[in-house]
C-alpha positions in Angstrom: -19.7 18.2 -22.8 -23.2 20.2 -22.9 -22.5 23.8 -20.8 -25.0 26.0 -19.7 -24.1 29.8 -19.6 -26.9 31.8 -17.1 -26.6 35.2 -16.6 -29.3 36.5 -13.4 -29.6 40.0 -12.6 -31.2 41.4 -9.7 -34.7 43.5 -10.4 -34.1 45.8 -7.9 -31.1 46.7 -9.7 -31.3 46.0 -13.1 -33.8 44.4 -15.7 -31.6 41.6 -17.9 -32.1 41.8 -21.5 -31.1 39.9 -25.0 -29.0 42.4 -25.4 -26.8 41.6 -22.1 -27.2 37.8 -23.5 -25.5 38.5 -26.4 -22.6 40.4 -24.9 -22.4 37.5 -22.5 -22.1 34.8 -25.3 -19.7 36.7 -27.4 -17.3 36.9 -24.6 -16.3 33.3 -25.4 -17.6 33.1 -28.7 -20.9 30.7 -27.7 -23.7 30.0 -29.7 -27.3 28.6 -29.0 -31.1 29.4 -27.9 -31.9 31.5 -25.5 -33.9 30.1 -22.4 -35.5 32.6 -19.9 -36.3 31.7 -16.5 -37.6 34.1 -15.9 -38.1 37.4 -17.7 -35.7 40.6 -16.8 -33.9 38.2 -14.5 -32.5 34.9 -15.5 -32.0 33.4 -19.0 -29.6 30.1 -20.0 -28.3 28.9 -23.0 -26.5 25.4 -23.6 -23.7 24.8 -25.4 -20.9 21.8 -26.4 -17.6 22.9 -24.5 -14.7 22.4 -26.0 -12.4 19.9 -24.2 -10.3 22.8 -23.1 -12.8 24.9 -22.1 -12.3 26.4 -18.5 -15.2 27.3 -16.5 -13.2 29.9 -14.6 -11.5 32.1 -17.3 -14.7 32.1 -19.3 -17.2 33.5 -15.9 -13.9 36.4 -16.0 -14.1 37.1 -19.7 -18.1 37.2 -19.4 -18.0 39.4 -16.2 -15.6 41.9 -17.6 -17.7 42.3 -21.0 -20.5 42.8 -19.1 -18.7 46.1 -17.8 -19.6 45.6 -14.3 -23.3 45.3 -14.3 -24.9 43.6 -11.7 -25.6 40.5 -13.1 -24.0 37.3 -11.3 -22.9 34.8 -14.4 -22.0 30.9 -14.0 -21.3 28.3 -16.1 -22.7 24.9 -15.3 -22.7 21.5 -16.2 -26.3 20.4 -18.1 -25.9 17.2 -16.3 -27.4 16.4 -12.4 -28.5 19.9 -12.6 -31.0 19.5 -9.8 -29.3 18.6 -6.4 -30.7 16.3 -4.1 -29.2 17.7 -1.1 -28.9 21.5 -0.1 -26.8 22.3 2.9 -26.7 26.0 4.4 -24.5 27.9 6.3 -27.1 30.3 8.8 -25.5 33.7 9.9 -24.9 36.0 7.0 -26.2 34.0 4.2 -30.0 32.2 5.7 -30.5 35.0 7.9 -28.9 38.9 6.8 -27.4 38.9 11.1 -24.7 37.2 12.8 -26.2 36.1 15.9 -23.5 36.3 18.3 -22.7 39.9 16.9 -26.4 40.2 18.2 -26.0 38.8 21.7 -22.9 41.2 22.3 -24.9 44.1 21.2 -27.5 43.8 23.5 -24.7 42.7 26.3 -23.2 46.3 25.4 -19.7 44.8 24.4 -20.2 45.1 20.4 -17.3 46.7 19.9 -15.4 44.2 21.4 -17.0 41.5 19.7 -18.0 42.8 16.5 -14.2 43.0 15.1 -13.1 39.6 16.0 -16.3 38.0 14.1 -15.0 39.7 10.9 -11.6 38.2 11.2 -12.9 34.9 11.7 -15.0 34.9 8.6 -12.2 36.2 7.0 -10.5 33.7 8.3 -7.6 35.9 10.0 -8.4 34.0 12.9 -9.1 30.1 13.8 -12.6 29.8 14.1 -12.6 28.0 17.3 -10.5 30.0 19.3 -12.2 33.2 18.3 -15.5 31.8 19.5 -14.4 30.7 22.9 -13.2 33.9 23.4 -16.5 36.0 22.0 -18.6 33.7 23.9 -16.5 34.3 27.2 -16.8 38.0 27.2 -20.9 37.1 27.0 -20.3 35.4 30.2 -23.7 35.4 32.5 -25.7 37.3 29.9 -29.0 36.7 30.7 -31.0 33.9 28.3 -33.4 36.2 27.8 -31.1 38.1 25.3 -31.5 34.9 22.9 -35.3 35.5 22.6 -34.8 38.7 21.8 -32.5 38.5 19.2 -35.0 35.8 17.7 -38.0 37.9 17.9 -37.2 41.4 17.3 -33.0 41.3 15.4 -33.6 38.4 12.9 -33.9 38.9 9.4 -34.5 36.5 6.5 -32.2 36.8 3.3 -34.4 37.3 0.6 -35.1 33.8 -1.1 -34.1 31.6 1.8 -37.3 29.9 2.3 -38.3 29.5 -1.4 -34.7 27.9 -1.8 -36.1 25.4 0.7 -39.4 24.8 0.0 -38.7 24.6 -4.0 -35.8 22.0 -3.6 -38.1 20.2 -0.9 -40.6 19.9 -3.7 -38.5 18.7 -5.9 -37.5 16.1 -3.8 -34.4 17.3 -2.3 -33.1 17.1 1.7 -31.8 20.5 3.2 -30.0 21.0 5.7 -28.5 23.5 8.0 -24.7 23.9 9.2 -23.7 26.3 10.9 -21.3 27.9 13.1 -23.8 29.5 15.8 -26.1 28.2 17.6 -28.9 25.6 17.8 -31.1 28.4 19.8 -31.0 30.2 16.9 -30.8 27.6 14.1 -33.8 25.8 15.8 -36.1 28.6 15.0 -34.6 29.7 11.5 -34.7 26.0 10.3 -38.5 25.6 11.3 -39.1 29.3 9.6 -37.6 28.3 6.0 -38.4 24.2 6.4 -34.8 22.9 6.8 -35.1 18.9 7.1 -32.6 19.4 10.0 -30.0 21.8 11.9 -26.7 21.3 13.6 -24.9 24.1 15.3 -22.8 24.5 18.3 -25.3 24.2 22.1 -24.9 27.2 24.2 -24.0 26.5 27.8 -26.7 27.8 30.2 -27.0 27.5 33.8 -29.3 29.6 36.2 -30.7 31.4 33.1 -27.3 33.0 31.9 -24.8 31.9 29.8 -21.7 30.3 31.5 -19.3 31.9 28.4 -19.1 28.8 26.6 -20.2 26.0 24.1 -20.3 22.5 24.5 -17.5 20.8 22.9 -17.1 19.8 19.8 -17.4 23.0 18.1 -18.6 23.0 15.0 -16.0 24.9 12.7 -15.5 24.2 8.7 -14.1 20.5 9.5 -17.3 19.6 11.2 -19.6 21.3 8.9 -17.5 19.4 6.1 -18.1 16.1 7.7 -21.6 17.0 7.8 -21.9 17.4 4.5 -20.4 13.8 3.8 -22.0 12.1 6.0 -25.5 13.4 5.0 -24.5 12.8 1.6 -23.6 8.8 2.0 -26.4 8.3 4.9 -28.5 9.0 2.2 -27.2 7.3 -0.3 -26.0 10.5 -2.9 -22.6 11.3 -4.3 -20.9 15.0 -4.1 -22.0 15.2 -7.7 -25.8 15.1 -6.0 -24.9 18.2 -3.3 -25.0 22.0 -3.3 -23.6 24.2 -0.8 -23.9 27.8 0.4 -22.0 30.2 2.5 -20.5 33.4 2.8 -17.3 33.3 5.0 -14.0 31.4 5.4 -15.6 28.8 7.7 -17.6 27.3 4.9 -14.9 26.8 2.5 -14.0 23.4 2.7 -17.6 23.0 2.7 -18.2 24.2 -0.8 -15.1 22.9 -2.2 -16.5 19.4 -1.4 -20.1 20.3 -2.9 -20.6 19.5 -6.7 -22.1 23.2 -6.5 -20.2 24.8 -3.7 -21.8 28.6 -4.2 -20.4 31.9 -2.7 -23.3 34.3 -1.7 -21.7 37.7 -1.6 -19.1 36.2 -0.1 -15.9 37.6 2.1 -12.8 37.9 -0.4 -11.1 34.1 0.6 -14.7 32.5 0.0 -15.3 34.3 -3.4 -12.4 33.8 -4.8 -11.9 29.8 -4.4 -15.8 28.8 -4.7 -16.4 27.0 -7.9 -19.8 29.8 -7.8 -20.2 32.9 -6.7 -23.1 35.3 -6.3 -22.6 39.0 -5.6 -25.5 40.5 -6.6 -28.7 38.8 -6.2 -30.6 36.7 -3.6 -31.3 33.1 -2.8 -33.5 32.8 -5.4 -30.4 32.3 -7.4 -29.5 28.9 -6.4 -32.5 27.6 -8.2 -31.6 29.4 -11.6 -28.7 27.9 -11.0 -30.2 24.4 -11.1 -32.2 25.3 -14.0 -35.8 26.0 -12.1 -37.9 28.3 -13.8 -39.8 31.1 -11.6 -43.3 29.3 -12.5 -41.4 26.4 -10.2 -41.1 28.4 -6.9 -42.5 27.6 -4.1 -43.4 28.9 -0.6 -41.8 32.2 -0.5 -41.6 34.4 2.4 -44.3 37.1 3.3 -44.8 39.4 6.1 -42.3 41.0 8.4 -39.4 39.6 10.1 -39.2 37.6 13.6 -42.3 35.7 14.9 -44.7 37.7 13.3 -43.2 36.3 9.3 -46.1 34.0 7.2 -44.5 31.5 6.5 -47.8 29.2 4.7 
């Protein structure tokens, strides 16, 4: 079966070269031309596999010649590279923030909350129950807090938007899951060009939150239902999807994605996505669909919050 190896470095940390390439392909004894995608950043070559080739041990082999260098490495199949259908987790790997950390902040109870969102992407604790109980100690915080953290807290991960407006191009529907909120995945998902969002709904009466969300919550089943059913509603297979995330909520997620991808992910997530990225951006889902840089589209100028360009 035809393989592609792609090494991608990040250029704020270091320029890739042939000579990293090489290194890379005589980790597992590989052979072929060398394909850039973009110069100092991401090159491919494609190979025939042998039958026993494993994707796994060969990314580990690769990784440990390439002495630690900050260069993310995957091997792929050359087949239904391009997906059709991108789903997104939001806090931590669309935007850099997780919202709710946010919220608490301003409500001045961070250090109450702050720890039990870490354990919950970890996944020390079950994801439902340790958001009922963060959003209960943000009981009757004004709404006002959730414009804030929209207009002057929220930061874009570098490359979310041109991961969305490239696959859009190219055809694809995106989509947004996430563990938050629709507040917040409204306004992110209009920012970047997401087709649609689904997140948990904030309880508000009288202009404060009540301390909860409206049931169901939407935890890592939910978010792999999504996926599914997006997937058959518009008549795809897995082998058409890509997913991304960074913590334990979106595991089963990415296990059900064809290209279930790991962006600098917690230690759970890393370790049991079939791809992981640790050193670069967004920008490194499309390399790993083959698109060359020429390809991009619609990336992200300006600022953060309202003021970012997004034409």
């Amino acid at each position: 079966m035809d393989t592609v190896l792609i090494a991608i470095a990040s250029p704020q940390k270091t320029k890739l070269s042939v000579s990293h390439m090489e290194t890379a392909m005589a980790s597992n004894e590989i052979s072929g031309d060398l394909n850039w995608l973009s110069v100092d950043e991401a090159c491919e070559v494609t190979f025939k596999a042998p039958e026993d080739f494993d994707p796994v041990s060969a990314e580990k082999a690769t990784r440990q010649a390439l002495s630690g260098l900050p260069i993310d490495i995957a091997f792929v199949p050359a087949d239904n590279r391009k997906k059709k259908l991108l789903v997104a987790d939001m806090d931590s790997t669309i935007i850099q923030q997780e919202c709710i950390d946010e919220l608490a902040e301003i409500a001045g109870i961070a250090d109450q909350v702050v720890g039990i969102t870490a354990r919950a992407m970890t996944g020390e604790l079950d994801f439902q129950d340790a958001l009922r109980a963060r959003l209960a100690l943000l009981k009757d915080l004004p709404e006002q807090a959730i414009v804030e953290v929209i207009t002057k807290r929220l930061t874009f991960t570098p490359g979310a938007r041109t991961l969305v407006q490239t696959m859009k191009a190219s055809g694809a529907l995106t989509a947004l899951l996430s563990g938050g909120f629709t507040h917040f995945t409204s306004y992110v998902s209009k920012i970047c060009g997401f087709d649609e969002h689904q997140a948990n709904v904030l309880e508000i009466k009288g202009g404060k939150l009540t301390g909860t969300a409206i049931e169901p919550i939407m935890d890592k089943n939910q978010k792999k239902r999504s996926l599914a059913q997006l997937t058959v509603m518009n008549g795809m297979t897995f082998a058409d999807t890509m997913a991304v995330g960074d913590g334990a909520n979106d595991l089963p997620m990415l296990l059900r994605s064809n290209m279930g991808v790991a962006l600098h992910g917690k230690p759970a997530l890393r370790d049991a996505a079939k791809y992981r990225i640790d050193h670069c951006d967004l920008t490194a889902l499309l390399y790993l669909q083959g698109y060359k840089r020429q390809e991009f589209k619609g990336e992200l100028k300006g600022p953060t919050g309202v003021q970012l360009t997004t034409s």
